[in-house]
C-alpha positions as CSV (number, residue, x, y, z in Angstrom):
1,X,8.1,-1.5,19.5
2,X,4.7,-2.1,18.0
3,X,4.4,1.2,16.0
4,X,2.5,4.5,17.6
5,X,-1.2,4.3,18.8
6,X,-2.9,7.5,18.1
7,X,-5.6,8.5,20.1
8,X,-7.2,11.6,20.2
9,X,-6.0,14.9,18.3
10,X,-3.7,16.1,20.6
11,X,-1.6,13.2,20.6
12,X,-1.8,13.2,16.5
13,X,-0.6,16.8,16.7
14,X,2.5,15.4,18.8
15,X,3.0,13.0,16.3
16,X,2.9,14.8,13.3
17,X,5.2,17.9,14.1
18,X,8.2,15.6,14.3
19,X,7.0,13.5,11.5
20,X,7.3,17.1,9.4
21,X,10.8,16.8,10.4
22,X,13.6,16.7,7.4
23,X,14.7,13.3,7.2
24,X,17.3,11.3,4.7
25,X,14.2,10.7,2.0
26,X,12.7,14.3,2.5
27,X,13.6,15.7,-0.6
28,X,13.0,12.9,-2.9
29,X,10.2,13.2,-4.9
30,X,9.5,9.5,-5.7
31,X,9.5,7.0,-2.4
32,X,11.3,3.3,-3.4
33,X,8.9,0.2,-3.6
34,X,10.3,-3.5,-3.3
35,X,11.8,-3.7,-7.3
36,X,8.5,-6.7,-8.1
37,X,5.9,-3.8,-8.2
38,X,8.4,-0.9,-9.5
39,X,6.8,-2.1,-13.0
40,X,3.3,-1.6,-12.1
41,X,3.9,2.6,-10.7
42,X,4.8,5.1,-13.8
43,X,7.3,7.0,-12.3
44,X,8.8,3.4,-11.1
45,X,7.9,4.1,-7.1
46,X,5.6,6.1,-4.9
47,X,5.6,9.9,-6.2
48,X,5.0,12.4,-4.0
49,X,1.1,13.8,-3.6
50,X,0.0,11.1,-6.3
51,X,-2.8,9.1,-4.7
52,X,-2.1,5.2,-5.0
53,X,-5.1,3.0,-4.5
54,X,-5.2,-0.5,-3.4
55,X,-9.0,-2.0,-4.3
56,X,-9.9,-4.4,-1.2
57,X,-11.0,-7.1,-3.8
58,X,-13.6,-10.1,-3.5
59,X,-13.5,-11.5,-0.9
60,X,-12.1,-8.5,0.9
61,X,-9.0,-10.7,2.3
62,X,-7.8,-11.6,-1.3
63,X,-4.4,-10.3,-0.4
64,X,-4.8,-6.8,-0.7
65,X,-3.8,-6.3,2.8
66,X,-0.3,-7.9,1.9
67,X,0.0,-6.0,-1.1
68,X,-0.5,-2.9,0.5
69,X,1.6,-3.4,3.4
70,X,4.8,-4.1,0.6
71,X,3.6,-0.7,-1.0
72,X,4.9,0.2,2.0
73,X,8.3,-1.5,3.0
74,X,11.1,-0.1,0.9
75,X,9.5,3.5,1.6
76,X,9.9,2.8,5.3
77,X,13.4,0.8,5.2
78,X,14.7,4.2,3.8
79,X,13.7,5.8,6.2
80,X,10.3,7.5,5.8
81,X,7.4,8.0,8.4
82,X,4.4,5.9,7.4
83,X,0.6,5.7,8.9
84,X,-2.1,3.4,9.0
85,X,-5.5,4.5,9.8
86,X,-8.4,2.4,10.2
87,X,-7.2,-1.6,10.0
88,X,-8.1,-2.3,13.9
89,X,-6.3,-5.8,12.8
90,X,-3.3,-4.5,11.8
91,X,-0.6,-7.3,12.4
92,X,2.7,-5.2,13.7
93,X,4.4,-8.7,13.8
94,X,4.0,-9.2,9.8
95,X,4.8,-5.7,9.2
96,X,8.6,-6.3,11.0
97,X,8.8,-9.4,9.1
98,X,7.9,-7.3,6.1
99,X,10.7,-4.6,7.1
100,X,8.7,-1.7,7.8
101,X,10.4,0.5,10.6
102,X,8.3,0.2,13.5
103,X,9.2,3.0,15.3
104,X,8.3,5.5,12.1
105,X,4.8,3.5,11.8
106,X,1.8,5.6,13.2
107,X,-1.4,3.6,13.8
108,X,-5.3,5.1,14.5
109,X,-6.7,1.9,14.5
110,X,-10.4,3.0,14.8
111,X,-10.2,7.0,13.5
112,X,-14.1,6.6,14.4
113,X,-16.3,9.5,12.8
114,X,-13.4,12.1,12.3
115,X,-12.0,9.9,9.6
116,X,-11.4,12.7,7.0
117,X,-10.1,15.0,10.0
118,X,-7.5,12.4,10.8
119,X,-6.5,11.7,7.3
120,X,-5.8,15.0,6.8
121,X,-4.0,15.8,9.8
122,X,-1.2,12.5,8.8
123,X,-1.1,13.8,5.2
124,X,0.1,17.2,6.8
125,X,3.6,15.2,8.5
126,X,3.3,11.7,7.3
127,X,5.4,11.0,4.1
128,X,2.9,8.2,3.2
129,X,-0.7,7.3,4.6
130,X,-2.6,4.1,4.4
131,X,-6.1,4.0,5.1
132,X,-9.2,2.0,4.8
133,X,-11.7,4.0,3.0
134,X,-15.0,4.4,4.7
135,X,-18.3,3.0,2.8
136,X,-20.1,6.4,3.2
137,X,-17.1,8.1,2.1
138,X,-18.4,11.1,-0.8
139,X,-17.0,12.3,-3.7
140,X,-15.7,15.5,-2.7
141,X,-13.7,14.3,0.6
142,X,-11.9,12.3,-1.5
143,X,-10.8,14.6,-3.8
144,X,-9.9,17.2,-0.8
145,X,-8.0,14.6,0.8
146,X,-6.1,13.9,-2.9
147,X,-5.7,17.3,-3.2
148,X,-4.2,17.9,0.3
149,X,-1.6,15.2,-0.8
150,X,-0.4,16.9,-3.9
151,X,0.0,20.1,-1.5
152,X,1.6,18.6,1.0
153,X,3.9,16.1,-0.9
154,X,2.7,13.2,0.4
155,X,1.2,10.0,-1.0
156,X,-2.3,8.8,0.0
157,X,-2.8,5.0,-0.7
158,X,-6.7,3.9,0.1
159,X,-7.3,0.8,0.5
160,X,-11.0,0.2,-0.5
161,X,-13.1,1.9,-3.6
162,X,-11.1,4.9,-4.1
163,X,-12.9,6.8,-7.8
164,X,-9.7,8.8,-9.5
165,X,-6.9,8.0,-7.8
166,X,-3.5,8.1,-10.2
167,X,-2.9,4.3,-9.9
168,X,-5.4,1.6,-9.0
169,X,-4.0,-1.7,-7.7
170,X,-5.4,-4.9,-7.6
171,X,-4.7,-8.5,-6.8
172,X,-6.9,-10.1,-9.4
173,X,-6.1,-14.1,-9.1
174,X,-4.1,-16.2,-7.2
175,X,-3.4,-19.5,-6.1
176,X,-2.2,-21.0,-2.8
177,X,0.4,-23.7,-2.7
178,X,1.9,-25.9,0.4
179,X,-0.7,-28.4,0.5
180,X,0.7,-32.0,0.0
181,X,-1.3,-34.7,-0.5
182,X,-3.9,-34.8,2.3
183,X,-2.2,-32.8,4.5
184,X,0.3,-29.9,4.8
185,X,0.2,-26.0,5.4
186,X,-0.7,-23.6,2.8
187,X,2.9,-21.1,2.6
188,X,2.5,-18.9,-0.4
189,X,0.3,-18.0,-3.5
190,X,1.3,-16.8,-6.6
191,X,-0.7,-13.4,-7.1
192,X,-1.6,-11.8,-10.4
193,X,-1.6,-8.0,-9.3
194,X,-3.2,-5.6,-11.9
195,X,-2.8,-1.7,-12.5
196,X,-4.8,0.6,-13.9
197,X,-4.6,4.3,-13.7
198,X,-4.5,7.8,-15.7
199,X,-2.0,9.5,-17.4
200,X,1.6,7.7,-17.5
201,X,-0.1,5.1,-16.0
202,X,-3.6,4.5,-18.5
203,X,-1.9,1.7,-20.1
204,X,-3.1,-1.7,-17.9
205,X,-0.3,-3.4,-16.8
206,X,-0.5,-7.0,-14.7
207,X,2.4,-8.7,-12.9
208,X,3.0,-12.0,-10.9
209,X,4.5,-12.1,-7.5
210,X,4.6,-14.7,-4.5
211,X,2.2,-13.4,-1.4
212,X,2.6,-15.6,1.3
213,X,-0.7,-14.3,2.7
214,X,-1.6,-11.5,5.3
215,X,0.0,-13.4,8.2
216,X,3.0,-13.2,6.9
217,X,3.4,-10.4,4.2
218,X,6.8,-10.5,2.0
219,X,6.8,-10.7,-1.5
220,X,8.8,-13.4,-3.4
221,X,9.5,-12.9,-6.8
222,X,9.6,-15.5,-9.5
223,X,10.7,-15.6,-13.0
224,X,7.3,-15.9,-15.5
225,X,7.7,-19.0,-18.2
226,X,8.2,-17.6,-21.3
227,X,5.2,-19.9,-23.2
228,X,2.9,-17.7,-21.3
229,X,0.2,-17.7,-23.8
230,X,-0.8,-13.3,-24.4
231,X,-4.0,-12.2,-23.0
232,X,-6.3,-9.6,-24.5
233,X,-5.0,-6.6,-22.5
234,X,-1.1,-5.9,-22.6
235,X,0.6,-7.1,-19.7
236,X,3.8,-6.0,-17.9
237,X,5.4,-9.3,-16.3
238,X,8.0,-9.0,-13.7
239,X,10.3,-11.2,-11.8
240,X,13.2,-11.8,-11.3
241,X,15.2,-15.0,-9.1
């Protein structure tokens, strides 16, 4: 099963009644990420009604489509509904491979000029919502939709410029490897993922990871030398064999 197209509101109202249903995670008020980015959140995972932002970079595929999409896994593994709203390219193969539940995955692939409407309507049922963030998106929607989120108990996670959200995520550097000597594949690249936020989180905090790239999105971990030389800002490394 490649997740649940959404089209139209009638069928986002079918969806999001049973979503509301109690499930295993229900009553947990922090969602589990993959252990390599528990350093990065404050409360250690993805607490309920915070907004977690994923900034889309330069150039936009700089592998914050990976990183969100393992924002996502360990959430969905245990058993929490998940949505994805406005990533017509949306790979359901690398999200399997990733371990996101399929058949818990919504998916409005083009939520067209009702965008906020939408949005709103998944936060309602949907324990955590993904979405691409518009370009004329204003001020005020965005606070709404973050404020509908702390109501409801669910966690928004824009992906795109997202101004006061609790945790900003970034993938700031990274560096492919595979290629031989004149030939080969490129596999993986080592990521340097940044966080900035408010709060328990206005501390910046960086982290390495493996990203194998948005084809195939699982993260690897890897243990960080200790000669690392220290850079200006404090940084939060995190790895593990």
């Amino acid at each position: 099963m490649a997740g649940r197209m959404v089209v139209g509101s009638a069928a986002l109202a079918d969806l999001v009644r049973p979503a509301s249903a109690p499930d295993q995670v229900g009553g947990h008020r922090v969602l589990p990420v993959v252990p390599e980015l528990t350093g990065l959140l404050p409360n250690r995972g993805l607490r309920r009604g915070s907004t977690i932002a994923v900034a889309a970079g330069q150039p936009r595929r700089s592998g914050g489509t990976s990183l969100m999409l393992a924002l996502l896994a360990e959430a969905s593994r245990a058993g929490s509904w998940c949505a994805v709203v406005g990533v017509p390219t949306f790979g359901a193969g690398a999200a399997a491979e990733l371990g996101i539940a399929l058949d818990r995955l919504a998916l409005v692939p083009n939520p067209g000029p009702e965008w906020a409407t939408v949005v709103a309507a998944l936060i309602d049922g949907v324990d955590v919502v993904v979405t691409t963030v518009p370009a004329a998106v204003s001020a005020s929607v965005a606070t709404r939709l973050a404020a509908r989120a702390r109501q409801r108990g669910s966690v928004l996670v824009p992906y795109g410029r997202w101004d006061g959200a609790d945790v900003t995520l970034q993938v700031v550097r990274g560096v492919w490897e595979g290629l031989g000597h004149g030939r080969g594949r490129l596999r993986r690249r080592e990521v340097t993922v940044s966080a900035r936020g408010r709060g328990a989180a206005a501390r910046p905090k960086e982290i390495k990871v493996w990203l194998p790239g948005d084809e195939l999105t699982r993260v690897i971990p890897r243990v960080m030398p200790s000669t690392v030389g220290r850079p200006a800002a404090p940084l939060a490394l995190v790895g593990r064999e």
